[in-house]
C-alpha angles and dihedrals in degrees: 000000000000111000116214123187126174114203107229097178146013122182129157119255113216127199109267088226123041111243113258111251096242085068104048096105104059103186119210124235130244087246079051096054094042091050123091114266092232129125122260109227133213136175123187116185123195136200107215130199117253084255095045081058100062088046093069094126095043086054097045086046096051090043087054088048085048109036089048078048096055096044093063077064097048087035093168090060086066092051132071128248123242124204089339080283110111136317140276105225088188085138101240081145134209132297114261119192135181115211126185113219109227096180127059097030096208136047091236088058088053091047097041108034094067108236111216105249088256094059089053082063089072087065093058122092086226107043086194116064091186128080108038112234125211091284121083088197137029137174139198133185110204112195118208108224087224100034149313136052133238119203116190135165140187118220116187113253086219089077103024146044108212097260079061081053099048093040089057092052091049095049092045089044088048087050087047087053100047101259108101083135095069095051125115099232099221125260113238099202111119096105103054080042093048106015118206133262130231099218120029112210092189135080101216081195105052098102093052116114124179092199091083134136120218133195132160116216123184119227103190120210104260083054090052089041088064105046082043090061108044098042087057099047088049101043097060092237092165117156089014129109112273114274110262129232099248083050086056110044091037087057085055099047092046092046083051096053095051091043091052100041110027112102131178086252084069111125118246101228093051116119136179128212106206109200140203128192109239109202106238096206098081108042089051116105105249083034113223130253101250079243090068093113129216129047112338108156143080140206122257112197145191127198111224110188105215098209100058123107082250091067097038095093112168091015097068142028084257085107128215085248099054093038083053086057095049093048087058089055099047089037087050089052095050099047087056087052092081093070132138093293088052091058097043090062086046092047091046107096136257101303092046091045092057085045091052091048092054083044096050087042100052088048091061102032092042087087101066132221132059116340122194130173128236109179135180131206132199142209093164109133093009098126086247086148100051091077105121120172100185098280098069137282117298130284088221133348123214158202127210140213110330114229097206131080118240096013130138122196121207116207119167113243115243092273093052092237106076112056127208108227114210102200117189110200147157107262092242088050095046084049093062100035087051087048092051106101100200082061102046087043080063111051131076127262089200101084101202127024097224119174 
């Protein structure tokens, strides 16, 4: 499907109330400074009501009165950052554009033809996720010529994880209901929690790489039951909690990938880390409301040597099923790694947080050798589908083109049991997984789950 959108207006939203002067510098935070300064994108596409349709200036109107209402609330999205240091909440405000879509001519083409990751980008106010503009925040409505809208929106990672992303839509979509009184304002409190370095000794950028290839592929919830299922009965997870489905399904896609791209001229010192994001929220004490915005996350990881009979899938009698069910295990213990001691090192200062660093490196490069990453991202749970503007919750909510090597990104389908894996790869590397027939038989041929 080629997507083609025409941009019809740009104007700049301002906040509806002028920040107080006592907020004006907005610090990052040391999570902040260590995050890639990419955008976060998100696509929500709407089926409107033959009366909703010939409303669309009314909607945009009303997503303009809303969206200038919300950022008095996130305040540092309107401002401007300095030296990657801290922002400048001085209220210039973010670009809004309207966009016709010119093809496809209706919302459902867009949903169930299965755009490739790349064309989504055409529905995004910046095409290029990478690198950040001036702007921390930016938002497009695209209007179908035959129905439907789509409303997307890129908000840089250097201020916020993707939970900060998906708690600013709910609150603007709350204000665009009617219903500001009901939302949480956020809580700015990363900084005093994670204070800032002065010298950073470390590129948050270094693993993006705009030769990516990028393919979503649907995995529906009978599919994830299974693997569930069997992962769990075979891992001897007794007295833990039962294995989740984001454990599951990232213990597949990683057993494929092995499976897929590992090859007897693989060198026998290679490892890889595979990585998965722990919301810090809720492991603080106090914990954190899930409204507290910026980066408030860390990486569990697990080491995976390449050249062991357990990766040697296909090359040995070690087989894919019994390799899935070491990966949840190792996946499990990586994720717990990130505990109260963990975030004690991160929470130490400046002088403890390099230490921690030294300490977190020589963990993974103790071991010698080559050492690549393989991470993994979720929006699984995250109330991606509560966003109601006034006209409905979304037909289907998306990412777009990843701009890191090796990634997969996680999103619920509509229905909250199937889940849209967004898989960034090398092309050589997305040719052999796609090849690979225990992964197609696994994924789904319908390619949304609307109700």
């Amino acid at each position: 499907m080629k997507v083609e959108v025409e941009v019809i207006s740009n104007e700049i939203i301002k906040p509806s109330s002028p920040t107080p002067t006592h907020l004006r510098h907005y610090q990052l935070s040391y999570l902040d400074q260590i995050s890639p300064q990419t955008y976060n994108p998100l696509i929500l596409f709407y089926e409107l009501s033959d009366a909703e349709s010939n409303k669309i200036e009314e909607i945009s109107n009303n997503i303009k009165k809303s969206l200038s209402q919300v950022l008095t609330l996130y305040y540092p999205l309107a401002g401007r950052v300095k030296n990657d240091r801290f922002v400048d909440c001085n209220d210039e405000g973010i670009p809004y554009t309207v966009a016709r879509v010119k093809s496809p001519s209706h919302v459902s083409e867009a949903i169930n033809s299965n755009p490739l990751p790349k064309e989504l980008n055409e529905f995004l106010p910046f095409k290029e996720l990478f690198p950040l503009q001036e702007f921390t925040l930016g938002v497009q409505l695209n209007i179908f010529q035959h129905g439907g809208v789509a409303v997307s929106l890129c908000l840089s990672h250097q201020l916020a994880d993707a939970l900060s992303c998906i708690m600013f839509v709910k609150a603007w979509a709350a204000i665009a209901r009617g219903e500001g009184d009901r939302v949480s304002r956020p809580e700015f409190v990363s900084a005093q929690l994670f204070p800032p370095v002065k010298i950073l000794k470390y590129d948050p950028n270094s693993g993006i790489n705009k030769n990516v290839v990028s393919k979503r592929f649907v995995f529906d919830g009978k599919t994830i039951e299974a693997i569930r299922s069997k992962y769990a009965e075979k891992s001897r997870l007794e007295g833990e909690k039962r294995l989740s489905r984001v454990e599951a399904l990232s213990s597949f896609i990683w057993t494929r990938f092995v499976a897929a791209n590992n090859s007897n001229t693989d060198k026998s010192d290679k490892f890889y880390a595979v990585f998965h994001p722990v919301n810090l929220r809720p492991k603080l004490d106090p914990p954190l409301p899930e409204h507290s915005f910026g980066n408030l996350y860390r990486w569990g990881f697990s080491l995976f040597p390449m050249s062991s009979p357990m990766a040697a899938i296909g090359r040995s009698s070690f087989s894919s099923e019994e390799y899935g069910c070491e990966a949840v295990r190792k996946i499990r213990e990586g994720i717990r790694k990130v505990d109260n001691d963990f975030l004690r090192k991160v929470q130490g200062g400046e002088e403890e947080q390099l230490d921690f660093i030294m300490e977190f490196g020589s963990e993974m490069y103790m071991i010698g050798g080559e050492l690549r990453s393989f991470s993994f991202s979720s929006l699984c749970r995250f109330p991606i589908y509560d966003s109601d503007f006034g006209w409905g919750k979304p037909s289907w909510v998306s990412s777009a083109a990843l701009t890191f090597n090796n990634l997969v990104a996680l999103m619920d389908s509509r229905t909250g049991e199937g889940i849209d894996a967004y898989i960034g790869l090398k092309e050589d590397q997305m040719a052999k997984l796609e090849a690979d027939q225990d992964f197609l038989k696994a994924t789904s041929p319908t390619i949304c789950e609307i109700i």
